[in-house]
C-alpha positions in Angstrom: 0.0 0.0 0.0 2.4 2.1 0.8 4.6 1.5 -2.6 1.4 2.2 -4.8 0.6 5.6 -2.5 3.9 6.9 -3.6 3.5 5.8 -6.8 0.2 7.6 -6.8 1.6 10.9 -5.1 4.7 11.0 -7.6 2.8 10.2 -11.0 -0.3 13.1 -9.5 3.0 15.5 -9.2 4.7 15.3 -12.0 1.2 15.1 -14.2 0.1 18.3 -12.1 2.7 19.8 -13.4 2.1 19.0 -17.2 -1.5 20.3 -16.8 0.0 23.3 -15.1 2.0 23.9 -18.5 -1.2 23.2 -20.6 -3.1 25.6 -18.7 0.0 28.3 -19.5 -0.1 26.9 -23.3 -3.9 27.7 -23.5 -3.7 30.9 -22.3 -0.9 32.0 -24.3 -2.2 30.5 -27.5 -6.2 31.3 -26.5 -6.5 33.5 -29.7 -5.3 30.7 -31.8 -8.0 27.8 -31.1 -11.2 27.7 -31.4 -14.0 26.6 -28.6 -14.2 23.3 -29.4 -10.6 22.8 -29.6 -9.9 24.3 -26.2 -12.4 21.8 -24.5 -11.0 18.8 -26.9 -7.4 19.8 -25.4 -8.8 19.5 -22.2 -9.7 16.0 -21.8 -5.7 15.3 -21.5 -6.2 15.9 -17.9 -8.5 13.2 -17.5 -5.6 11.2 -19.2 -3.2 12.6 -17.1 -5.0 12.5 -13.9 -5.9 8.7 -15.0 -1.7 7.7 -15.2 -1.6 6.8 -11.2 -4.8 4.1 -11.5 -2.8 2.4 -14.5 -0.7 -0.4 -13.9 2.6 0.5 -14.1 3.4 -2.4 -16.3 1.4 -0.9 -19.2 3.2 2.4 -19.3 5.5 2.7 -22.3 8.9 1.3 -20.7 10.5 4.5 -23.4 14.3 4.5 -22.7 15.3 7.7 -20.5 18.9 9.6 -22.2 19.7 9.2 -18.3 18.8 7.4 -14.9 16.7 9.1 -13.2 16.6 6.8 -10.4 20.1 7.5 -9.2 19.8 11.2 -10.2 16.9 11.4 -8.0 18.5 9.3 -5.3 15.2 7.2 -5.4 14.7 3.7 -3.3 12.1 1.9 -5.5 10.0 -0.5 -3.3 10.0 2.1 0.0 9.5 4.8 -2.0 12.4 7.0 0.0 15.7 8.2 -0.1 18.0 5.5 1.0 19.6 8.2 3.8 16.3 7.8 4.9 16.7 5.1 7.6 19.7 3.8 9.0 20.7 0.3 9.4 23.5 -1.8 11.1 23.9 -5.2 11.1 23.3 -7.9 13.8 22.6 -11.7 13.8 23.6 -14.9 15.8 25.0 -18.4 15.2 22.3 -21.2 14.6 22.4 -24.3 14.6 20.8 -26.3 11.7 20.4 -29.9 11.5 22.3 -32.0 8.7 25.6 -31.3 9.2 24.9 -27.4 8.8 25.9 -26.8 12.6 28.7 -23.9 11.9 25.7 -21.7 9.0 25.9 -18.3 10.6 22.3 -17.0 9.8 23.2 -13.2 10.7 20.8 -10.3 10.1 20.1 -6.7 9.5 18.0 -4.6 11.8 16.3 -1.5 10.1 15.5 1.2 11.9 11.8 2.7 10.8 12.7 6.0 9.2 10.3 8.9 10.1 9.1 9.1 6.5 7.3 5.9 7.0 5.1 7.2 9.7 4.4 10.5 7.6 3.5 9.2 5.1 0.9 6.9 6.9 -0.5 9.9 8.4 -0.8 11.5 4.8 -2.2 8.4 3.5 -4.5 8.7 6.7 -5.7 12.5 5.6 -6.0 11.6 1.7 -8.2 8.8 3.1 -10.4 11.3 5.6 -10.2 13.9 2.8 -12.2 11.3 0.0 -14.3 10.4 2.4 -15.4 13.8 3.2 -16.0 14.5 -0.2 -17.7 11.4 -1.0 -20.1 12.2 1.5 -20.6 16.3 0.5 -20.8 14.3 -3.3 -23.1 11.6 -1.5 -25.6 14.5 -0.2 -25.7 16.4 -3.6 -26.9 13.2 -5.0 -29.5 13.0 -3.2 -31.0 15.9 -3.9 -30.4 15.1 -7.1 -32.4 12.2 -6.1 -35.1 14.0 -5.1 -35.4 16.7 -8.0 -35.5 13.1 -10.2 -38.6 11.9 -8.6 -40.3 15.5 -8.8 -39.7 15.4 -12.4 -42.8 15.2 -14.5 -43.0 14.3 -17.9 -43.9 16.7 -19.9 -46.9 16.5 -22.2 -48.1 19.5 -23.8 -47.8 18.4 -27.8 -46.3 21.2 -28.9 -43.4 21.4 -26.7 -42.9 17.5 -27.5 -42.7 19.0 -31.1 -40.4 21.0 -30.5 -38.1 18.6 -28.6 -38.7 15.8 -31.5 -37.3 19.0 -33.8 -34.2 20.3 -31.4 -33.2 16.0 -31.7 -33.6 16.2 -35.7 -31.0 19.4 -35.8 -28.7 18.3 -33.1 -28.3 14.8 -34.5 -29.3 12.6 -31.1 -30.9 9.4 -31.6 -30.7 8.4 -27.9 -33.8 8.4 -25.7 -33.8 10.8 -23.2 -36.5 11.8 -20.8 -38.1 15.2 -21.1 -39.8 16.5 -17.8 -39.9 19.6 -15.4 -39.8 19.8 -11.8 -40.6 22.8 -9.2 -37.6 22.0 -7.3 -35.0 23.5 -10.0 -35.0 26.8 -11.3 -32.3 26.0 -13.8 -32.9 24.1 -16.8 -30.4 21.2 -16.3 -29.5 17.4 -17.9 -28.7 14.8 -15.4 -28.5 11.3 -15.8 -25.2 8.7 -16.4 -27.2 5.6 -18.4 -30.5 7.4 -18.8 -30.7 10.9 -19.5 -32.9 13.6 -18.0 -33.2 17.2 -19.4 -35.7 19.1 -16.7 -36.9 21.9 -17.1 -37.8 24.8 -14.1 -41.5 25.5 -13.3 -43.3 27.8 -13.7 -42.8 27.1 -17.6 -40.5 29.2 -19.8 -41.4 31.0 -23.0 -41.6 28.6 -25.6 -38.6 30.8 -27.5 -36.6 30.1 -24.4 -37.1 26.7 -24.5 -35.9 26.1 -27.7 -32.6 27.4 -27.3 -32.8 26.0 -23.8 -33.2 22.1 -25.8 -30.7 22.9 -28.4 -27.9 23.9 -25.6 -29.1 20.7 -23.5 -28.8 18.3 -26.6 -25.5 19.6 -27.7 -24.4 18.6 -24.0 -26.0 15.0 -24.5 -24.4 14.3 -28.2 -21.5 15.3 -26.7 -21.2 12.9 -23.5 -20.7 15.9 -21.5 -22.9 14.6 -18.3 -20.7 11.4 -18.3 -17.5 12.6 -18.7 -18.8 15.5 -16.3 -19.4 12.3 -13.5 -15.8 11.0 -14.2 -14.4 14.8 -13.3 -16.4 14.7 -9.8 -14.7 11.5 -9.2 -11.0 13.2 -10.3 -12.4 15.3 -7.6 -12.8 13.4 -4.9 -9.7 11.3 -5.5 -7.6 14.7 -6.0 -8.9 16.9 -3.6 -5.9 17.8 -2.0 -4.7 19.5 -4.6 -6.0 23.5 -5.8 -4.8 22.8 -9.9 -7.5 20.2 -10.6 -9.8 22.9 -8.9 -8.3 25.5 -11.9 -8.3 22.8 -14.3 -11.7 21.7 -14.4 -13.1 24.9 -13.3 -11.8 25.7 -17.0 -13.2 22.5 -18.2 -16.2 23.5 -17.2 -16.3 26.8 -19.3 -14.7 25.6 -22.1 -17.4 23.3 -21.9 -20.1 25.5 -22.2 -18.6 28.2 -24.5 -18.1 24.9 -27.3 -21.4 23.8 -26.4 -22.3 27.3 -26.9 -20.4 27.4 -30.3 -22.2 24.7 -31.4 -25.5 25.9 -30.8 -25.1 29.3 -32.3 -23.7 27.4 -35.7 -27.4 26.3 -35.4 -28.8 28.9 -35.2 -29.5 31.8 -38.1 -27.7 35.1 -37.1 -30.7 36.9 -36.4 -31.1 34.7 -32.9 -28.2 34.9 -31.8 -28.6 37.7 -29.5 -31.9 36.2 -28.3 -29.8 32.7 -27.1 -27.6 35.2 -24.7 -30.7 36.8 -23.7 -31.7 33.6 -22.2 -28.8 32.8 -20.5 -29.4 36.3 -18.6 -32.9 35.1 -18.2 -31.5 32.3 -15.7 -28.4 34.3 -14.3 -30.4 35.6 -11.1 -32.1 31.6 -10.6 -28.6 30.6 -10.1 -28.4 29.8 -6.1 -27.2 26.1 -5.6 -23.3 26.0 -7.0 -22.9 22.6 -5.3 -25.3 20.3 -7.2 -24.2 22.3 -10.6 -20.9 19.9 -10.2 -22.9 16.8 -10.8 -24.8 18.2 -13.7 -24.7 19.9 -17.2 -27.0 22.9 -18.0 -27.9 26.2 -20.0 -26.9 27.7 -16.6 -23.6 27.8 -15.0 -22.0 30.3 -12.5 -23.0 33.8 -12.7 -19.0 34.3 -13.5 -19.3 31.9 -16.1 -22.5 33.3 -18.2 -20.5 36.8 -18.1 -17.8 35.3 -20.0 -20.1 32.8 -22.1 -22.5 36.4 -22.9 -19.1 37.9 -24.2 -18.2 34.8 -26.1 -21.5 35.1 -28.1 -20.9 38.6 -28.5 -18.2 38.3 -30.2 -18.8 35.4 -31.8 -17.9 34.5 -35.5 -17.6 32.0 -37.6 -14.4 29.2 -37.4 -12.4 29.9 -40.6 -10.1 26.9 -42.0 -6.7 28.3 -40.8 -8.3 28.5 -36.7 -9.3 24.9 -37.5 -5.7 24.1 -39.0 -4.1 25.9 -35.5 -6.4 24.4 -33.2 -5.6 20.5 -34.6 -2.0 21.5 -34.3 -1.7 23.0 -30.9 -3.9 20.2 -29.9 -1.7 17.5 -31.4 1.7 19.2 -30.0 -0.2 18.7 -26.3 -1.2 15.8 -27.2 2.8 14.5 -27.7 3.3 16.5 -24.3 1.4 14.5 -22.4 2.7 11.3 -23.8 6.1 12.2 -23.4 5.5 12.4 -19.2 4.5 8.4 -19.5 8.7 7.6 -19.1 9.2 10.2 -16.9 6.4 8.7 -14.4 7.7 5.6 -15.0 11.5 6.7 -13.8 10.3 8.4 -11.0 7.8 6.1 -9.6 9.4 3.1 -10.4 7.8 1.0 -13.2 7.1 -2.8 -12.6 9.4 -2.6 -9.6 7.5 -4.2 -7.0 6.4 -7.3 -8.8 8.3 -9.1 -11.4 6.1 -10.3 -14.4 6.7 -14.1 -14.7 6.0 -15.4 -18.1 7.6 -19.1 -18.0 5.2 -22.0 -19.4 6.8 -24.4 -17.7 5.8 -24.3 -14.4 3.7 -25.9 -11.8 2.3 -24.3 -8.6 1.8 -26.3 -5.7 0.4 -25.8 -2.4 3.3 -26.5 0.5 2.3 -24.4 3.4 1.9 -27.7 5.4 6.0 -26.9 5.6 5.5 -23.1 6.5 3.3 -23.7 9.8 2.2 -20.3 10.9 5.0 -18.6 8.6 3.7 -16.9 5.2 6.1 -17.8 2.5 7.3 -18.8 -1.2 9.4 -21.6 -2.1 10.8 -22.0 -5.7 12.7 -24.8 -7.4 14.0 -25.2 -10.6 15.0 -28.2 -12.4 17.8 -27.8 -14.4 17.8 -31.0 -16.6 13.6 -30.5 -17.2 13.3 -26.8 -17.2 10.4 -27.3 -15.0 9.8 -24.8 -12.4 8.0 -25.8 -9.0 6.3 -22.8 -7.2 4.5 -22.4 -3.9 2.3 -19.4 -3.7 2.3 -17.7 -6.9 1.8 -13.8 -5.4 5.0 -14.2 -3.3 7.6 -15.8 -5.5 7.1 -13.0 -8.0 6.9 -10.0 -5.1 10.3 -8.2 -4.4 11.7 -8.0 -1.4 15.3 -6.9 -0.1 17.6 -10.2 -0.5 19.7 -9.6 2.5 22.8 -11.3 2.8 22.1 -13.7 -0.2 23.3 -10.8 -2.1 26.8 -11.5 -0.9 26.4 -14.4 -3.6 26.5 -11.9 -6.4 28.9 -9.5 -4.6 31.4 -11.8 -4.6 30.9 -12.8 -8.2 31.5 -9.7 -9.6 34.7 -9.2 -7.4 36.3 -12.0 -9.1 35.4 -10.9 -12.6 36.4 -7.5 -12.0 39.7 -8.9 -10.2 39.1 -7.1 -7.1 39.4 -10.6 -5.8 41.7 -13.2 -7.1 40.3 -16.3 -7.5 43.6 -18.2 -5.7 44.0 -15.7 -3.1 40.3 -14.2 -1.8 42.4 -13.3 1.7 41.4 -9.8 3.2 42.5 -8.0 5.9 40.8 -6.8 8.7 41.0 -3.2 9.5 40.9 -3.5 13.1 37.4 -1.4 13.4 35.4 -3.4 16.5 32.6 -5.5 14.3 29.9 -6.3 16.4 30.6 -10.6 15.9 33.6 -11.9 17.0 34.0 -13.9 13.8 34.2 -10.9 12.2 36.9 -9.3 14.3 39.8 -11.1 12.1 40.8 -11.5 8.6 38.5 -13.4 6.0 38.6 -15.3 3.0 36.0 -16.2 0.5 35.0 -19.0 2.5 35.1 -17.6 5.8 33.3 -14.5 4.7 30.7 -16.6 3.5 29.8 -18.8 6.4 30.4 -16.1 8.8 28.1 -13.8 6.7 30.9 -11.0 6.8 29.4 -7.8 5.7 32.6 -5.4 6.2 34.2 -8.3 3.7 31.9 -7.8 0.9 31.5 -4.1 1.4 34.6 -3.4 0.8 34.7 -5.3 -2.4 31.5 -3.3 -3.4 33.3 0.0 -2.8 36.5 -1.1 -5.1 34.3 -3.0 -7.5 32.7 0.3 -8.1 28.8 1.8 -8.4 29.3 1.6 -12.4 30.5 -1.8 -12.6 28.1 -3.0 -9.9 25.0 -1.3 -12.0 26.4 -2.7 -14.8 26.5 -6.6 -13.7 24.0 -6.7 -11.8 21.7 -4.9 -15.1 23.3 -7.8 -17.4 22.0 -10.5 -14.5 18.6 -9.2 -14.4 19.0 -9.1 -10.9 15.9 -8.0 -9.5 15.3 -4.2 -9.9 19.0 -3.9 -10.0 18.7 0.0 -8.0 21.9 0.3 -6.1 21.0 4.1 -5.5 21.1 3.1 -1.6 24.1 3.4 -0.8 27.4 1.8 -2.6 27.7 0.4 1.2 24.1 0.1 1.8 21.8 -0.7 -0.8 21.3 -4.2 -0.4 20.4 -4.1 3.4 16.4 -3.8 2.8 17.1 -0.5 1.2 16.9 0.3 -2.7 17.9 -3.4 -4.4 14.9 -5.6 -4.5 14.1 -9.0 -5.8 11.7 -12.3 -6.1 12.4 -15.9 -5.3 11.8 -16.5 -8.8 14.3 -13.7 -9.8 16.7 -15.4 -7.3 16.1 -18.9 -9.2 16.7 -17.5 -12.3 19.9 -15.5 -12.2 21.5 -18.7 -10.4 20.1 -20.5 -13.1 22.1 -17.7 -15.6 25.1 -18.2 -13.3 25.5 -21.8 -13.8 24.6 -21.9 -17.5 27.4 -22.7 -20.3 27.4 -19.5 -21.9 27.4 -17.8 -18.2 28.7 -14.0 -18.3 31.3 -14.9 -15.2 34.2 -17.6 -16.0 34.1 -20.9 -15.0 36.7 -20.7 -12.1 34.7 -18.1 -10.6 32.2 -19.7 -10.5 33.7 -22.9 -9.4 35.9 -20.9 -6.2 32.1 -19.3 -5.4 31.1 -22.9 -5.3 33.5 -23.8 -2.9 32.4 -20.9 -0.5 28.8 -21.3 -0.7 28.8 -25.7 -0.1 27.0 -26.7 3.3 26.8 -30.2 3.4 26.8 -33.5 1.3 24.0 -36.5 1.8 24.1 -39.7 -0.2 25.9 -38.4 -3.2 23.7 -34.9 -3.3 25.7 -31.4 -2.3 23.5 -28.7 -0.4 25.0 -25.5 -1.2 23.2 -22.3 -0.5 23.3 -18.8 1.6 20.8 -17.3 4.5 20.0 -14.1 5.2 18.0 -12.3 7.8 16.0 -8.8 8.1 14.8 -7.7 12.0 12.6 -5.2 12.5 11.8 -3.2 16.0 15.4 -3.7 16.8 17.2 -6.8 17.5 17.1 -6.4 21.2 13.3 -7.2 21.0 14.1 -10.1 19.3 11.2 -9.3 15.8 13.2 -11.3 13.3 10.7 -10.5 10.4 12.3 -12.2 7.4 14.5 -14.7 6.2 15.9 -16.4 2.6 17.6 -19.3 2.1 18.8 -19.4 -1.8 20.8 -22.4 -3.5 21.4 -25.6 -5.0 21.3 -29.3 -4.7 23.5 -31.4 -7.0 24.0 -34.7 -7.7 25.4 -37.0 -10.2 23.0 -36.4 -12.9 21.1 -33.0 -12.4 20.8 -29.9 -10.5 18.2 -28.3 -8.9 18.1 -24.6 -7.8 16.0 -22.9 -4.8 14.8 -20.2 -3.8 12.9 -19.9 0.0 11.5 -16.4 1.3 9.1 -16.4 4.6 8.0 -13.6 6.8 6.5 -13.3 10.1 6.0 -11.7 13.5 8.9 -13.3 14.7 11.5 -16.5 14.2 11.1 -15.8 10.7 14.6 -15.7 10.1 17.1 -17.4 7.6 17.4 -20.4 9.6 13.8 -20.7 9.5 13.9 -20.6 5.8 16.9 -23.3 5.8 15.0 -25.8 7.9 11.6 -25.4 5.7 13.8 -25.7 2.3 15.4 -28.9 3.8 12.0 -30.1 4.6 10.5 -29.5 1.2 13.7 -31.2 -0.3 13.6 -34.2 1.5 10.5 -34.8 1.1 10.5 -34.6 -3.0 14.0 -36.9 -2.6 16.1 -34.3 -3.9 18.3 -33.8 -0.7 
């Protein structure tokens, strides 16, 4: 929830902005397009005020001439700035069964940043603030309501005539239902599926109504009452912020002066003056603003009919080269508001929080027998088959910090990059208290590994380099590959996120022939990462562990456990994510992959 708020917040600010700009371009250019024009141009901020509700994996994925991500110093999945929260790392030793006694399954321990708990109390207010609304909306309806069942049909013949004649000129086919009521002093059309044009009582001149039908019918060819309904819900959803007011406060006008334009191309010169007379006819009946949101009438804010009696005024005739302008500013708008899609999708974070999984060969089975009380995703992959086995679907595609089981990659991309030589992975420690013992010495690859050493792998990081990392870890596909966290950082449940499946399949890439790391890289990470052998089968694999409300209180909220079984004649890769109250660690996640393994005969 709180990933899509942000998204929502970011894409409404940046597409604010763009309407902002199409206001300006309007305003500046108002002499050059015509009526109708100006209220076509302005349905691109229902398309822009529509971006945050569509799933980001349908945006145009358009490449950006730069990364805005690390330019912006965006985390993805939290939606903050990595300097946001601060984290240090803590863990313990467990014990595992199967000859795993010396795994170290050590942690990280974030501490809540205080953006988290503003923006639940903005998400809190933007909640109170549509509710509000809803109800002020909910109580316009129903007097809405209530004007609908005063409405009478109307049936003197000659007015029905002239109705009959108004549809003939306007060109609608549609059935719509002519009445009047006492309770509206306003001629006005209300309705989403079926229409209602009411008009006031005590009856209007018959000249009035005419023009009254015209203007009304123009509104109803047009669709005006139901894009006018989709604009009270922009409303409500945006009503935190004063542009949409501006924006569709000019909708609204440009609404009636085109509907207005339309009518007096109707009409023969000679009653032209008598359609703004009518207007002014209704100008001092105008005394309920609210309920004029939810409709579309001849009337209209007193400030509005000023600028509408001016319009017809001064009102001639489109000529070809307005038309010609009009098309083109609208179409140069048009590729404005297009061209934001990217820039939403940079800033918010397109498909980052789930990865789209689009393998045929897979089967999803139900194994939360193995999780007890934990919620969790297990993944396998057989090599030899190609089959993928998957327990709950939603999870194993949801992306989550990896923890520690990033060290995996880490130490990958040291060795390619020579950082770390494959015969030699010795470093020194610098002497800085850690707070493990086992880290309070000198490491290799192997040590490193099984002690879960994160000053070891840090440093690599920081002589690997934040181009070279970006760069491997974009050619594995791993995850949302966002290091902007932190060279140090970013990998302790802070801007890099990933799935099990994600996990699976960029070990899967690893082990492959035409693999992008060399084969006695691969083979000295090997070494490192091997647990345990049973019966012929190797159990390789790394932990990792996230705590949450500090590690004193003991809330270990998360755990992995990624790797691989092999055997003689196949190999089978894992993937294991759970989370929980508490003891939902990576030893948690070792024990419950080791179950599920066993019990398919693998290991």
């Amino acid at each position: 929830m709180n990933s899509l708020f942000i998204y929502f917040l970011t894409a409404s600010i940046v597409s604010s902005f763009v309407i902002l700009l199409i206001l300006l371009v309007k305003k500046g250019l108002k002499k050059h397009i015509s009526a109708r024009w100006h209220y076509n141009i302005d349905y691109f901020f229902l398309v822009l005020l529509a971006i945050p509700f569509v799933p980001r994996g349908f945006l145009p994925s358009l490449i950006l001439p730069f990364n805005l991500d690390n330019w912006l110093n965006i985390s993805h999945e939290n939606g903050q700035a990595a300097n946001t929260s601060s984290a240090i790392t803590v863990g313990a030793e467990v014990g595992l069964a199967d000859g795993l006694g010396w795994l170290q399954d050590f942690g990280i321990q974030t501490a809540s940043a205080v953006s988290d708990y503003l923006l639940l109390i903005a998400m809190g207010v933007w909640l109170i603030g549509i509710i509000a609304f809803i109800v002020v909306m909910y109580l316009c309806g129903k007097n809405l309501r209530l004007i609908k069942e005063s409405v009478k049909p109307i049936k003197d013949q000659q007015l029905l005539a002239l109705f009959s004649h108004c549809k003939g000129i306007t060109g609608v086919k549609s059935h719509i239902f002519l009445g009047t009521s006492i309770l509206v002093k306003v001629p006005m059309t209300i309705g989403f599926f079926k229409i209602f044009i009411i008009l006031p009582e005590p009856k209007i001149s018959l000249n009035d109504v005419r023009y009254v039908l015209l203007h009304e019918l123009t509104h109803c060819k047009n669709k005006d009452i139901q894009v006018n309904n989709i604009m009270c819900l922009f409303q409500i959803l945006y009503w935190f912020n004063p542009l949409i007011y501006i924006a569709f406060k000019q909708m609204r006008l440009d609404r009636e002066l085109a509907c207005d334009t339309a009518v007096l191309k109707m009409l023969p010169k000679k009653h032209r003056v008598d359609y703004g007379t009518t207007l002014l006819n209704f100008v001092k009946a105008i005394s309920c603003p609210a309920e004029l949101f939810l409709t579309a009438g001849v009337g209209g804010s007193k400030p509005q009919i000023i600028k509408r009696i001016a319009h017809i005024a001064s009102y001639t005739s489109e000529s070809a080269l307005l038309k010609v302008k009009s098309i083109c500013v609208f179409a140069f708008i048009g590729i404005l508001a297009f061209c934001q899609l990217p820039l939403i999708s940079a800033l918010a974070g397109t498909d980052d929080n789930i990865f789209y999984f689009r393998a045929g060969n897979v089967i999803y089975k139900d194994l939360s027998s193995f999780f007890g009380e934990l919620e969790g995703s297990f993944v396998l992959y057989d090599l030899e088959s190609g089959l993928y086995t998957v327990h709950n679907r939603e999870m194993s595609v949801t992306r989550v910090s990896p923890l520690s089981t990033y060290k995996i990659v880490s130490a990958l991309i040291a060795l390619e990059t020579g950082v770390l030589e494959a015969d030699d992975t010795l470093r020194e420690w610098d002497g800085t208290i850690q707070p493990f013992e086992t880290w309070n010495q000198d490491q290799n690859l192997a040590s490193a590994m099984q002690n879960s050493t994160s000053w070891y792998f840090q440093d690599m990081d920081i002589q690997v380099g934040k181009e070279a990392l970006q760069n491997y870890l974009s050619r594995l596909s791993y995850g949302n590959y966002n290091i902007s966290g932190g060279i140090t950082d970013f990998w302790i449940d802070s801007s890099l996120r990933i799935s099990p499946v994600e996990h699976v399949m960029v070990l899967k890439d690893v082990f492959q022939e035409d693999s992008i790391f060399a084969t006695r890289h691969i083979e000295t990470l090997k070494d490192a990462l091997r647990l345990a052998e049973r019966n012929g089968a190797v159990l390789s694999g790394k932990t990792g562990t996230g705590f949450a409300n500090g590690f004193v209180n003991g809330s270990i909220t998360t755990g992995w456990f990624i790797g691989y079984v092999e055997n003689d004649s196949n190999t089978y890769i894992f993937a294991t994510y759970i989370k929980g109250d508490d003891n939902a660690g990576g030893s948690a996640a070792a024990q419950i992959t080791l179950s599920i393994l066993e019990n398919k005969g693998i290991y």
